[in-house]
N, C-alpha and C positions, 0 to 999 in steps of 0.2 A: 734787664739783661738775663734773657736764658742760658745756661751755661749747660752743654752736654759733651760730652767725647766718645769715640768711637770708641776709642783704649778705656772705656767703662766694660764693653762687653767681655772682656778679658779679666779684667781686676775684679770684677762681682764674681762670676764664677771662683776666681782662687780664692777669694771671700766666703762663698757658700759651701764649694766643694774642694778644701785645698788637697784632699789624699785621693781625687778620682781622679784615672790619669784621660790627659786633655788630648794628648797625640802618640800614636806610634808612630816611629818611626824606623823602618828596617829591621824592626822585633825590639828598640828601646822604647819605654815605656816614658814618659813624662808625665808626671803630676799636676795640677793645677797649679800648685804651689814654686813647683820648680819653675813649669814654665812661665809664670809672671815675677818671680825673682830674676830671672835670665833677661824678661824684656825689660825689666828697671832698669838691669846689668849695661845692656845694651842701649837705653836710653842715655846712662850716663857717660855711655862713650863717646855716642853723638854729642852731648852735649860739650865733651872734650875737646871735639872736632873742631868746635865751633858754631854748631848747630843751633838757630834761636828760634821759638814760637813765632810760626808763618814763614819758615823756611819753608826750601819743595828737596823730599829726599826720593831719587827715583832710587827703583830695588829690580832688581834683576837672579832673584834665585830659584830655582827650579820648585819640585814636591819634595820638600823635605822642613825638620823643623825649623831652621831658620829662617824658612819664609813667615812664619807667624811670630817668632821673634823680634823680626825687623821690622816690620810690619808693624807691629804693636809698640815696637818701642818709637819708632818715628812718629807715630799718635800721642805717645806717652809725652814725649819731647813737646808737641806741640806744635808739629809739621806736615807738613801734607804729604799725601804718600802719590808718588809716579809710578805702578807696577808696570815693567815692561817688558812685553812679551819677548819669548825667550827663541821664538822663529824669526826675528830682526835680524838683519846683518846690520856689521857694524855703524854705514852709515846710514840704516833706519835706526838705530841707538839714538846714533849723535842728532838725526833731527828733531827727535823724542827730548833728548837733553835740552836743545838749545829752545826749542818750543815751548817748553813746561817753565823753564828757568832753574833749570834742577841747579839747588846749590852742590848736591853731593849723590853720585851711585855708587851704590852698594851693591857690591858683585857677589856671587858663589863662587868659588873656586873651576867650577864647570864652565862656567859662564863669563872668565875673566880674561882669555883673551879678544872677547868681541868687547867686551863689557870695556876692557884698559883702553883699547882704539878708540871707541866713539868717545869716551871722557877725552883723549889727547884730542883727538877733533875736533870737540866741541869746547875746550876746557872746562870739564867738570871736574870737581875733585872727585878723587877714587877711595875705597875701602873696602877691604872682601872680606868676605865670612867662611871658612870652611878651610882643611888643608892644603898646603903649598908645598907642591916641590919641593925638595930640599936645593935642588940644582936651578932651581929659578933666577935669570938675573934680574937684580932690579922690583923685588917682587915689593907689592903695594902693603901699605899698613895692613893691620889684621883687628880689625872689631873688637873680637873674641880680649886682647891684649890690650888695647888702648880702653876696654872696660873694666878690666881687672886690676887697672892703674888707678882706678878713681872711684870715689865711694857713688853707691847709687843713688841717684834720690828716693826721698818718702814716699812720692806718688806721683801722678800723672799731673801735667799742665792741663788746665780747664780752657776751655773752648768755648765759644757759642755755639746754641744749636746749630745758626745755617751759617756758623763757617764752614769753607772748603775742607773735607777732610780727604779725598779721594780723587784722582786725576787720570779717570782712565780713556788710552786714548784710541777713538772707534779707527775700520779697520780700513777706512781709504779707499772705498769701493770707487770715491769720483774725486781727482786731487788727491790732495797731502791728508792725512790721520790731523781729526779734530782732537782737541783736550775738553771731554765731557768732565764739570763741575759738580763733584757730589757731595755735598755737604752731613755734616755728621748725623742730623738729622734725618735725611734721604735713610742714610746706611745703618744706624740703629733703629727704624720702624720697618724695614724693608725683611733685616735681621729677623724681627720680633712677629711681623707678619706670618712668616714661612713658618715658623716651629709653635707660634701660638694659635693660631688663628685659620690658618689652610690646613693642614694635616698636623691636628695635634699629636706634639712626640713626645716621652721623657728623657730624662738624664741618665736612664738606661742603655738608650738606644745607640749605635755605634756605626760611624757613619765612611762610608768609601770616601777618600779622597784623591780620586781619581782624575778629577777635573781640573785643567791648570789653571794655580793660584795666582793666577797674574790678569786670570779670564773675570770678567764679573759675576758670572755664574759661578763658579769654583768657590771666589772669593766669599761673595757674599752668601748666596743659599748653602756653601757647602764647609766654609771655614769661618767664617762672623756669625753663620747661624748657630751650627753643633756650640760652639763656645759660651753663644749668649743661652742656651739651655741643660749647661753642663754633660753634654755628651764628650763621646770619645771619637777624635778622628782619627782615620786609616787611613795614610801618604801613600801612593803608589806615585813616583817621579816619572816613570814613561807607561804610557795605557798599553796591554794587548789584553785579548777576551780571555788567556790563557792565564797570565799572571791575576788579572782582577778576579778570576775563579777559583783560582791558589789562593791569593789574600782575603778573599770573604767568606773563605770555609775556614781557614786560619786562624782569624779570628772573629770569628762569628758576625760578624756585620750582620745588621738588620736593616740599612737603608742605602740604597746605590743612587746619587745624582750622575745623569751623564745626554748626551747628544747622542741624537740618532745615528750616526755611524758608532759610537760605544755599544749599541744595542745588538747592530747586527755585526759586530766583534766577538760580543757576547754570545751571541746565538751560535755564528762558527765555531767559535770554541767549544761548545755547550754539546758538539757530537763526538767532541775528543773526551770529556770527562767522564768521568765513572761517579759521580758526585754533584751535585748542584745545590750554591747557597740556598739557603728558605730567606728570603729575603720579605720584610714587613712592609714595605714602601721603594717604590721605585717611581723616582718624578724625570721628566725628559723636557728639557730646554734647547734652546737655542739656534733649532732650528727644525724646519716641520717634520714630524713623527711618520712616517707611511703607515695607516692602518694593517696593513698586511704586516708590519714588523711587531709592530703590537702585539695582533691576534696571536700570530707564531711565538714572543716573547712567553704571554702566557699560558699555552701550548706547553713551552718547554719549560720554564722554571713555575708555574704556581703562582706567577704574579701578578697584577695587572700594574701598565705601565699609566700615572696622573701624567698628562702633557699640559705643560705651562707655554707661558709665553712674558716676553720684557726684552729690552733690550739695554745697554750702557749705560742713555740717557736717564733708564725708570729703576737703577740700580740694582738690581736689573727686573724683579718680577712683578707683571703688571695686571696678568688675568692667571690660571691655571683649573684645570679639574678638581673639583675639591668634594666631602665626601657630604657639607650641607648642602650641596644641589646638587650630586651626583655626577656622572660623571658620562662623556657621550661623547665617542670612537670621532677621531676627526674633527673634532675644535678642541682650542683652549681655555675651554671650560668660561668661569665668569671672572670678573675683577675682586682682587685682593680684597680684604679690609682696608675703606680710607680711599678706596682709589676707585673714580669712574671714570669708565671707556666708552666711547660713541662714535660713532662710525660719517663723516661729513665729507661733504661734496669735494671730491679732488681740485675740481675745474677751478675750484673761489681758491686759492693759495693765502689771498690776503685775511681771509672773514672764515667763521666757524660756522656751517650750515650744514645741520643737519639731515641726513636720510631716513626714510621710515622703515621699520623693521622688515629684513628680508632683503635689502636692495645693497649692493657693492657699494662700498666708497672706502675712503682713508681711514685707517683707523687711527684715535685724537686719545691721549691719556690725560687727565691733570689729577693731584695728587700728593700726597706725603712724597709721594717717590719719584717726582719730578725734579729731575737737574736743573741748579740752578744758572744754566747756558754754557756757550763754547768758552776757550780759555782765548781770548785776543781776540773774538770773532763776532763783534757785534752783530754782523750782517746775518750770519749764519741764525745767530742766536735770533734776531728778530724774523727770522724764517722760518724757523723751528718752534718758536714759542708763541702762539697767537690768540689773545685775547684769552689768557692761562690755561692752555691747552696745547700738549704737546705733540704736533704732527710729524707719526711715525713715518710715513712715505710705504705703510703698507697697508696694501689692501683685503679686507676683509668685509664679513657681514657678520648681523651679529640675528638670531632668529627669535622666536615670538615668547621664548622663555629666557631667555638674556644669553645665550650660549655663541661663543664669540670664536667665528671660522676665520684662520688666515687666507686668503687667495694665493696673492704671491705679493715678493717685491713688486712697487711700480717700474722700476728699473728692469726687472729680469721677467715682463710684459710681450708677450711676442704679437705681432700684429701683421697674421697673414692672409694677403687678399682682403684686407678694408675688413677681415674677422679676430678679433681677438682671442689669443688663447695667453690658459694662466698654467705655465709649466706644470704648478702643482697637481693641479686633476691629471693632466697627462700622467706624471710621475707616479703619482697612486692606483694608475690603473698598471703599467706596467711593473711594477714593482712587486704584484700578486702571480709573474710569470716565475713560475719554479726553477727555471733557470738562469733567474736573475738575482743575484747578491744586492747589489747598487744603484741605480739611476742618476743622472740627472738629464734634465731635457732642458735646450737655449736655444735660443732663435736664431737664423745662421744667414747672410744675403742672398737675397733671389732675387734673379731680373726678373722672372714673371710675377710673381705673389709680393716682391717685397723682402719677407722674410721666411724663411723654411722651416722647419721642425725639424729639428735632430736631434733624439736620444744615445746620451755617453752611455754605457754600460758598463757594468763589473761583472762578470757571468761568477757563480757559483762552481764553472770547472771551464779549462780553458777549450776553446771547441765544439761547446755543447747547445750553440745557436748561433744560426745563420742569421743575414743581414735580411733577404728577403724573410725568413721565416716571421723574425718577428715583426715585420710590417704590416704583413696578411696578418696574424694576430692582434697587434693592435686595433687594425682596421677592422676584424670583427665587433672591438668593443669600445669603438670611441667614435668620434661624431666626424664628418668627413674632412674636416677642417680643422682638425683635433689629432688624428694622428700621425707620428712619425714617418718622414719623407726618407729621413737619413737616418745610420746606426752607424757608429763609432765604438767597435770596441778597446777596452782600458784595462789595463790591472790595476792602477787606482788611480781614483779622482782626490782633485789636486785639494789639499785644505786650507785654511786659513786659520789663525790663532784659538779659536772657538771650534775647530773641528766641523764648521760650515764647510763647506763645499762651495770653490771659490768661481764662481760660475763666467766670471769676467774673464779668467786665463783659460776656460773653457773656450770661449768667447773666440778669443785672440788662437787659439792654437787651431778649432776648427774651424774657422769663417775665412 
């Protein structure tokens, strides 16, 4: 038996570095030290609760440091952790709870009257972390007290490697939100991948925590990583381009993870300030980067933006730009260490059959960093998992030097007049229009063609383009089958927990 725990990436750090401090938060400073006595603190509360190895504790708190408290102390414990997004109403909570089998959630005080509902609907037991009301009736146990009642233990509970240590659940594009199985092992090599191996960083380095810790980007690249490298993380609990430009001049941050709309946040902001961080490293996940946000990123600040790519399942990072094979505008660079990607015939669903380089198909991961399947969902999982190969359901190519292009979802496929188009190329051409902030392009019902072309927009001032305008423009630079029939303008497009852009409630509002 191999025995690993996630709650190691936490404990060796206050082991190596106990006086470098691990997170800010709101200008307090936490130590290595402090912060793994805290998560002991808190492990021993859980375990007051009742809490035993192989429990499921979901957590529910915003960017602040009790999310890595609880977090670590529920690993510490010997539990699996349920982070649940913090955009659920209460009864997407409760189906999260009763789904998972959460023995117990742990609320924020922010987050505690959606958080109290879905436990009464679901019968979970409750626990919050953080201030209360003095005039609260009825209010729930408090963590903080039920740990200070009880000694801590010595150390964490051991694990196997590929037990369950991570339960997070994807975002429901078709049906109900799955429960992706991630095992300790997935999330300590995935950890170790990012900060050893892709862009090497030190325990100098000081990293934005911008990204919500509930996301598995946030989670893993940007809160499991800094930690298992003794860096220092910076919490910002709500993103604008405005405060994350305040906090990284602040305190000096040298690394920003974030999603292509944090970029061009970033870039708005970036003609208010009179300042701009020098930032070392800037990586973009989670959803595709427009070339033109890029170019203009490093334009403005000095940087160049690496764009990765992973999803839930591959916890999450599976390829990205990295600086051993350089790096090239409009893919996601090559596969991690430990992990290979290849691109196979959509059409075979049951068998892995490959394509030759240059040619569209599925993109298939297998790996360190492959989940080990859905929670309750054999069927899924045997869909998803084929002959140890994980089919993503997106399309890409991968070219003659290994460099791996997303196309698009197969899902968000448009297919008009028997021609297919793949939002993304549209998107990346429009998106270079100066009066365009945002995109997204979906396919909309046509009785003649089937389906239509219509780009959502964000204009950069309100008024400053016409419907016709930018169709003759498009039409100048896209193929005749390619672009936009219809223009919808938005002041914003709608997100999803990841700060994706939720294309499905595009879908529903304009079709």
């Amino acid at each position: 038996m191999t025995t690993l725990s996630l709650a190691t990436v936490l404990a060796e750090s206050a082991r190596r570095f106990p006086d470098k401090v691990a997170v800010i938060d709101a200008g307090a400073r936490i130590t290595y030290r402090e912060l793994w006595a805290q998560t002991l603190a808190y492990a021993g509360g859980l375990r007051e609760l009742g809490i035993q190895p192989g429990d499921t504790i979901a957590v529910m708190i915003p960017n602040v440091a009790d999310f890595p408290r609880v977090y670590y102390a529920a690993l510490a414990a010997g539990a699996r952790v349920v982070p649940v997004s913090l955009l659920l109403n209460a009864e997407e909570v409760a189906y999260v709870l009763t789904d998972s089998g959460a023995d117990l959630l742990v609320t924020h005080s922010a987050m505690l009257q959606v958080g109290a509902a879905a436990a009464q609907a679901s019968g979970t037991k409750l626990v919050n972390v953080g201030p209360l009301p003095a005039e609260l009736p009825n209010p729930p146990a408090r963590l903080e007290e039920i740990a200070a009642s009880v000694p801590p233990p010595r150390t964490y509970v051991t694990r196997e490697a590929e037990d369950v240590a991570v339960i997070l659940y994807t975002s429901g594009t078709t049906g109900k939100p799955k429960g992706a199985l991630l095992t300790h092992l997935n999330l300590v090599m995935n950890a170790m991948v990012n900060v050893f191996d892709v862009h090497p960083l030190t325990g100098d380095d000081v990293v934005m925590g911008c990204l919500p810790l509930f996301h598995t980007f946030g989670q893993t690249v940007g809160m499991n990583a800094t930690f298992r490298l003794g860096g220092t993380l910076v919490l910002l609990p709500r993103f604008s381009g405005d405060a994350a430009i305040e906090l990284m001049l602040q305190e000096n941050v040298t690394i920003f993870h974030g999603v292509p709309t944090m970029y061009i946040g970033l870039l708005e902001a970036a003609t208010r300030a009179e300042t701009l961080p020098k930032l070392k490293l800037c990586v973009s996940g989670g959803a595709s980067l427009p070339v033109a946000v890029l170019e203009r990123f490093a334009e403005a600040f000095g940087s160049h933006i690496w764009e990765g790519y992973g999803l839930s399942e591959t916890s999450p990072t599976a390829t990205t730009n990295q600086p051993s094979f350089g790096a090239r505008p409009g893919t996601v660079g090559h596969p991690v260490w430990g992990v290979e990607v290849e691109i196979a015939r959509p059409e075979y669903p049951e068998r892995i059959e490959f394509v030759p380089d240059g040619e569209l198909g599925e993109i298939v991961i297998r790996g360190h960093n492959v989940f080990a399947g859905y929670l309750n969902r054999p069927e899924a999982t045997a869909e998803a998992l084929v002959e140890g190969w994980f089919r993503t359901g997106d399309l890409g190519i991968r070219d003659a030097e290994g460099f791996i292009s997303i196309v698009d979802r197969t899902k968000d496929l448009i297919i008009r007049g028997g021609f297919n188009v793949y939002p993304r190329e549209v998107e990346e051409v429009l998106a270079r229009h100066p009066a365009i902030q945002q995109v997204a392009v979906i396919g909309v019902p046509d009785g003649t063609h089937g389906e239509e072309i219509c780009a959502v927009v964000v204009l950069e001032a309100a008024g400053s383009l016409t419907e016709p305008d930018l169709i003759e423009w498009a039409r100048e630079r896209l193929g005749k089958h390619k672009y936009p029939r219809q223009v919808r303008f938005a002041e914003t497009l709608p997100m999803g927990p990841s700060m994706k852009v939720l294309k499905r409630e595009l879908r529903k509002q304009y079709s």
